[in-house]
C-alpha positions, 0 to 999 in steps of 0.5 A: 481822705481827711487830713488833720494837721497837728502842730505842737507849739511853745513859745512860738510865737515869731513862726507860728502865724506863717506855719498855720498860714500857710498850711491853711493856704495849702490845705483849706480843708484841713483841720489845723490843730495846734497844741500850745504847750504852756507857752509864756508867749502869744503862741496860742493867739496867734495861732488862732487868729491864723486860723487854727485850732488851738488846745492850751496845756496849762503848763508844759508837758512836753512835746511828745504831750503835746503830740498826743493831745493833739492826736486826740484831738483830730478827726482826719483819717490821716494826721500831719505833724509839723513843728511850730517852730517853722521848719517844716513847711506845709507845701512839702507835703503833697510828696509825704501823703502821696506816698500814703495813698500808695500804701504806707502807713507812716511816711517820715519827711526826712531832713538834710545834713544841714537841717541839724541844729548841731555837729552833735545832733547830727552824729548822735542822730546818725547813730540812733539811725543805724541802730533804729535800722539794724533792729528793725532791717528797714533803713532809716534815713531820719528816726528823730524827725517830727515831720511826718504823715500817718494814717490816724487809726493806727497811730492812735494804737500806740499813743499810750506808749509815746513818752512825754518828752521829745522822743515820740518819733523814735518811738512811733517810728519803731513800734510801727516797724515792729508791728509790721505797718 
């Protein structure tokens, strides 16, 4: 199994070094792809004198844009994405891509109550969770978390239905549901 791992990043520039760091200490085999979507900052050097490679959008597209071209991008067979933010962290994978070895297409690194950035996040993202449940009668523990493993074929299958903006997840998430992966 060839694993990419893409990260898009704007602004970063105070995680981005340890992200790509330490996924590079974890996984040296890895390609480590992080799309710089139209950072003011040192994002992109910094990300590759860590030892990524980096893809610069000329201006911000959004996250979920940033996501695709990376997607684009990757060679694995498997693609983990990560937050250039720094809080995801690489050596929580292994647990993520066992679950892939064992037959799942996607497999969602699902966070605490406490990994929200507010009340409001939490309750808004508890409620698209029941919602996203209810429609595709799988529980969903985490829909909007960027966080995640997937087998590279079929997410490239939807890239034309992912939105540019911060809901990629919620999309793949159900289009995978919905088509049976």
């Amino acid at each position: 199994m060839q694993l990419s791992i893409v990260i898009p990043a704007k602004n970063e520039c105070n995680a981005i070094g340890a992200v790509v760091s330490t996924a590079r200490d974890c996984y040296p085999d890895a390609e480590i792809i992080v799309v710089d979507d139209g950072s003011t900052d040192d994002t992109a050097a910094i990300a590759a004198n860590a030892g990524a490679t980096v893809i610069s959008h000329p201006e911000s597209r959004g996250n979920g844009a940033a996501v695709k071209t990376g997607a684009r991008t990757a060679n694995g067979d498997v693609i983990a994405l990560m937050d250039g933010d720094g809080q995801h962290d690489a050596k929580e994978l292994p647990p993520l891509l066992e679950r892939l070895e064992n037959g799942y297409d996607m497999v969602i690194g699902a966070r605490d109550t406490g990994s929200h950035a507010n009340i409001g996040r939490l309750f808004a993202n508890g409620f698209y969770n029941a919602v996203a449940s209810l429609v595709s009668g799988r529980k969903i523990p985490d829909l909007t978390s960027g966080f995640r493993v997937v087998r590279a074929d079929k997410f490239k299958q939807f890239l034309y239905l992912l939105p540019n903006g911060f809901s990629y997840p919620t999309t793949i998430t159900m289009a995978f549901l919905r088509s049976g992966f």
